[in-house]
KOLSELO-326550 format. One record per residue: x, y, z of N, C-alpha, C in turn; residue in one letter. Coordinates in steps of 0.02 Angstrom, whole numbers, plus 50000, padded with zeros to 5 digits. Each point is the difference from the previous one (the first is absolute). Layout:
BEGIN
XYZXYZXYZa...
This chain:
BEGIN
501044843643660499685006149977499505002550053x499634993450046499355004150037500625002750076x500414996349983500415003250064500195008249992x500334999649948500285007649997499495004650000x499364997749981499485006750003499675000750077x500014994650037500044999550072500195006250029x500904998149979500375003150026499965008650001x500015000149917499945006749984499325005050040x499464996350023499585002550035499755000750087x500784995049997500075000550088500475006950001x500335000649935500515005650007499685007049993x499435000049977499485005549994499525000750043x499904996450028499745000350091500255002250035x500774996249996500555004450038500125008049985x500015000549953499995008149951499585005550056x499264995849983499305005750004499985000050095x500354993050039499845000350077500605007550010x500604999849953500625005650030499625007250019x499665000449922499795005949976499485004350043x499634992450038499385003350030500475001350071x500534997850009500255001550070500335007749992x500015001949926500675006349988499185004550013x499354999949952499735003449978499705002350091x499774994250053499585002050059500625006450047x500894998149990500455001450043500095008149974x499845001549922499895006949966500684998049979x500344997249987500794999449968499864999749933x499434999349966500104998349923500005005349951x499765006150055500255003649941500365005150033x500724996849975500405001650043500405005649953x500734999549979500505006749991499694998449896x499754994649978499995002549939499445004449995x499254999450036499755005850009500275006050014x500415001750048500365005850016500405004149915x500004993949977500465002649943499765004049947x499204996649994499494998949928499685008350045x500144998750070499675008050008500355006649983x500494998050011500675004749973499835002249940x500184993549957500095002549923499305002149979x499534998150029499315004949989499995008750005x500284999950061499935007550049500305002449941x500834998049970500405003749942499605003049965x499834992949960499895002549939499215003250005x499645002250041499375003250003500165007950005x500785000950080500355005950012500295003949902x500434995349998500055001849909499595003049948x499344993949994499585001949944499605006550034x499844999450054499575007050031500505006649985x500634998150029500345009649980499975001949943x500224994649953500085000549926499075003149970x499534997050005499435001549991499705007450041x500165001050064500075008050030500305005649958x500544996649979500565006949962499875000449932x499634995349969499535001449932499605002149996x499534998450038499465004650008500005008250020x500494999750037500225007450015500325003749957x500244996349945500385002249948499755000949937x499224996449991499804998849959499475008550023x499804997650064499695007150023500255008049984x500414999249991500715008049995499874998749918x500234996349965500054998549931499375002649987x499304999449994499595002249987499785006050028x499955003150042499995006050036500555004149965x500474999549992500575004649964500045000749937x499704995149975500004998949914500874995949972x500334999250045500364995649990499904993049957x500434999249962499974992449962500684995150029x499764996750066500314994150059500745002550016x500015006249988500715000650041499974999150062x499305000950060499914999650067499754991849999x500054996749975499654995049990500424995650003x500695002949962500574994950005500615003150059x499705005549995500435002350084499694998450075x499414999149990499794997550066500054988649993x500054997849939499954992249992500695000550054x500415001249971500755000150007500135002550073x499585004950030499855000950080499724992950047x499504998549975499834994450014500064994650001x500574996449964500444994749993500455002950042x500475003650019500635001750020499734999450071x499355004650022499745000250072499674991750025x499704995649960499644993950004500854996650016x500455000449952500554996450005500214999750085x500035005450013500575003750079499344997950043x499564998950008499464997250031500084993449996x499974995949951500064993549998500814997350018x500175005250004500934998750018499835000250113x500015005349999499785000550056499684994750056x499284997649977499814994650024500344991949997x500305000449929500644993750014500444999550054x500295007450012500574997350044499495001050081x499505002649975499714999950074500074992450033x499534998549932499974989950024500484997050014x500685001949972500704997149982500345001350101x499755004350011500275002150085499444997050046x499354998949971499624996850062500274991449969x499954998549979500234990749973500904999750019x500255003149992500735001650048499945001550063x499695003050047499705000850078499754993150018x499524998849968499574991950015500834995650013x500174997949941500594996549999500525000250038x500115006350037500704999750056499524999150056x499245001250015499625001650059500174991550036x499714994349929499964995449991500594995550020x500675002949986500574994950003500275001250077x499595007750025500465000150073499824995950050x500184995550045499674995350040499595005650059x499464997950005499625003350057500125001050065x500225003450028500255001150063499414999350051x500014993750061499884999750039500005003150076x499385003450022500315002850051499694997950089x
């Protein structure tokens, strides 16, 4: 029993020495950061148009005396435009992470 907890804490030494080698080299926060930034940028790009085109809609709606017909014509602007925005920047990423990857596999030419 006092062995395995030995062990288990030489193996967590081993753990925390990797980590401090990833964290000084800047590798640790590596492509899942890249990712968590992504799906941030989205869904902020999203909730912001959607919240722009309500307010703008909500703005017209009251100024016109309207009851949310601009309200649900501008939501519906703003999802459709947030969408083609958040579409957009995907395949942006989708062609730079495809560039990296062939940049990566071509052997470097020596000159």
């Amino acid at each position: 029993m006092y062995y395995s907890l030995n062990l288990n804490c030489q193996r967590k030494k081993s753990f925390d020495i990797d980590r401090r080698k990833l964290i000084r080299s800047g590798k640790w926060a590596g492509k899942w950061a890249d990712d968590l930034t992504l799906v941030s940028q989205l869904g902020l790009t999203m909730a912001g148009s959607i919240l722009l085109c309500f307010a703008i809609g909500y703005h017209l709606d009251k100024w016109l005396h309207t009851k949310g017909l601009f309200i649900t014509l501008f939501i519906l602007l703003g999802i459709a435009g947030g969408g083609y925005t958040v579409y957009r920047e995907i395949m942006k990423t989708l062609e730079q992470d495809e560039k990296k990857k062939t940049e990566h596999d071509q052997p470097k030419k020596r000159s």
